[in-house]
N, C-alpha and C positions, 0 to 999 in steps of 0.2 A: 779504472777497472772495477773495484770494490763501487763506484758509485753504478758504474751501469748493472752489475749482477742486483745491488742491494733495489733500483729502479725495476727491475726486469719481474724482481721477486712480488714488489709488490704490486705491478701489473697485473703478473699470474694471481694473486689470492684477490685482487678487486673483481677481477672475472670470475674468477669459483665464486665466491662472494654472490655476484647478481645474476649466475646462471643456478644456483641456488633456489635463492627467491622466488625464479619464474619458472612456472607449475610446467611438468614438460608433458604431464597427461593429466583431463577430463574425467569425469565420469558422471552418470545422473545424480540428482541431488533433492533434498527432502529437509524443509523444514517444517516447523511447527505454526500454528497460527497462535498469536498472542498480539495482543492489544495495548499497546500505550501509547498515549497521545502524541506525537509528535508535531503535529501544524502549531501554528501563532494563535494563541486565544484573540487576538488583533483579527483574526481574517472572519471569524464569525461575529456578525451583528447583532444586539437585544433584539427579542422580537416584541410584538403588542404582546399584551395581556390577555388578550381573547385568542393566542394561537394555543389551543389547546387539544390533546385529544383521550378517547376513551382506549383504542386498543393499539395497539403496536403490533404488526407482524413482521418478520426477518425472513427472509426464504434465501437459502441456495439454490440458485436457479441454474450452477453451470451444471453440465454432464459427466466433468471428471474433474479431479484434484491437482491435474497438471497446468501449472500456469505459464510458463516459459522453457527458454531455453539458455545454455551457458556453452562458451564456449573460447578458446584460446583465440586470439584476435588476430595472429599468423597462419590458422588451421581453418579446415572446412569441416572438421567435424565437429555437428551439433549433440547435447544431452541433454534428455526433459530435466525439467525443475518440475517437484511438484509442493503444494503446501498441504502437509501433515494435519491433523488433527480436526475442529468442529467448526468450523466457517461459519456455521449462523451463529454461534455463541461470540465469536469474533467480532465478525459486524455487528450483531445487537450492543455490543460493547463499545462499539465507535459509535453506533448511533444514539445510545444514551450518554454519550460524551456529548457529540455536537449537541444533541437536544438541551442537556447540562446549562451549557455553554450561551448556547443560545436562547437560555429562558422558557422552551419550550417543554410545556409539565401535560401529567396525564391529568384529566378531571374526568369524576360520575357525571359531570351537568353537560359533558361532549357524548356529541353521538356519531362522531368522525372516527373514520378506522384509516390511521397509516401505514401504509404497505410498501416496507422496502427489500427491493433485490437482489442478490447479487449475481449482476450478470455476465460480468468478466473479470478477470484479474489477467495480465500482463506484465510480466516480466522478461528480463535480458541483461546475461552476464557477462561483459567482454572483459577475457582475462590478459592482462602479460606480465608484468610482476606483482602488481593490485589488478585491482578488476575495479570497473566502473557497473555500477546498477541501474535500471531501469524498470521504474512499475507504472502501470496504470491501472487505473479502477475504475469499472464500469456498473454504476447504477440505476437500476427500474425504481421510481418512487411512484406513491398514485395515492392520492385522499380520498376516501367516499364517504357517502352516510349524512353528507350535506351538500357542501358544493363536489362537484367531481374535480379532479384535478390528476393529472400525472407526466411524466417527463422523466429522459432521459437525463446521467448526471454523473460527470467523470473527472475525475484526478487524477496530476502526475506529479509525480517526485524520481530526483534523483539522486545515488550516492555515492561515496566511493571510498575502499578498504581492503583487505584481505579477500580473499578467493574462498567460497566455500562458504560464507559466515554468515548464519541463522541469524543475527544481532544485523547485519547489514539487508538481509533479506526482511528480517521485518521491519525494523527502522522504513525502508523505502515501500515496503507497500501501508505500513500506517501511516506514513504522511500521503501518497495517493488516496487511501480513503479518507483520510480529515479535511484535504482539497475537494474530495467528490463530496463529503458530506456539507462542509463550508459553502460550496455551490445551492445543494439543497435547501440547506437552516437560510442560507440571504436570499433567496428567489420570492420575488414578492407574489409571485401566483401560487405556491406554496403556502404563504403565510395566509394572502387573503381566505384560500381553501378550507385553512384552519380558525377562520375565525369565522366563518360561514355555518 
């Protein structure tokens, strides 16, 4: 008798326990944009020495700050995500990383103007006691002032942790743009643009 009660009891608190954990409402959500590297210095290549250029532009090209949606993964209702704060100050910040990384430096003796975009962010939060993440980043690049050059250039990352979590939200869209940028910095019609 004592084993089935002392059984029963702890049945009942493993259940309180993991109905606990799993979030039983949503709501919209808002992080910050901040920048740190997350991809494999492995995924970006040296470039020549002649990829060089004179000006760097960064443009937020979306029309709003909302990038996704989150949502309980048993429920049909959705909630925007949106990311807080300076978006081009962000991406100019991944993109002087990749350029870092990939040897690619500003010089007076270039007369190439590099234009990068941003033209999408996506994200998706499926919650039930963690949540799984989902980002993609979608980039416009375009060389001028010598050879012309431009293309489209995206990344995806995924992660997975706590419900809600600004530290998981960015972690997975700073590796979707170190992929989208790593696409960029190895694309040899890129490089040849820059050494043009």
């Amino acid at each position: 008798m004592r084993h089935s009660v002392r059984l029963f009891l702890a049945l009942g608190l493993v259940t309180l326990l993991a109905s606990a954990c799993a979030p039983s409402d949503l709501s919209p959500y808002t992080f910050d944009a901040m920048y740190q590297p997350v991809g494999s210095i492995g995924e970006i290549s040296t470039a020549p020495d002649c990829a060089t250029y004179r000006e760097l532009v960064v443009e937020d090209g979306r029309e709003d700050d909302t990038v996704g949606v989150r949502y309980l993964e048993e429920g049909t209702d959705r909630y925007d995500v949106t990311m807080g704060g300076d978006a081009e100050e962000w991406l100019r910040d991944a993109v002087d990383h990749a350029f870092s990384q990939a040897g690619i430096e500003k010089s007076g003796d270039s007369n190439r103007t590099v234009r990068v975009t941003l033209e999408r962010i996506e994200t998706d939060e499926a919650v039930y006691r963690r949540a799984e993440y989902d980002a993609k980043v979608v980039l416009e690049a375009a060389v001028s002032g010598g050879a012309s050059w431009d293309a489209k250039k995206d990344g995806f990352s995924e992660n997975y942790g706590y419900a809600g979590s600004a530290e998981n939200y960015q972690e997975t869209v700073n590796h979707a743009a170190d992929r989208a940028l790593a696409a960029l910095v190895n694309d040899s019609g890129f490089l040849d643009a820059l050494c043009k």
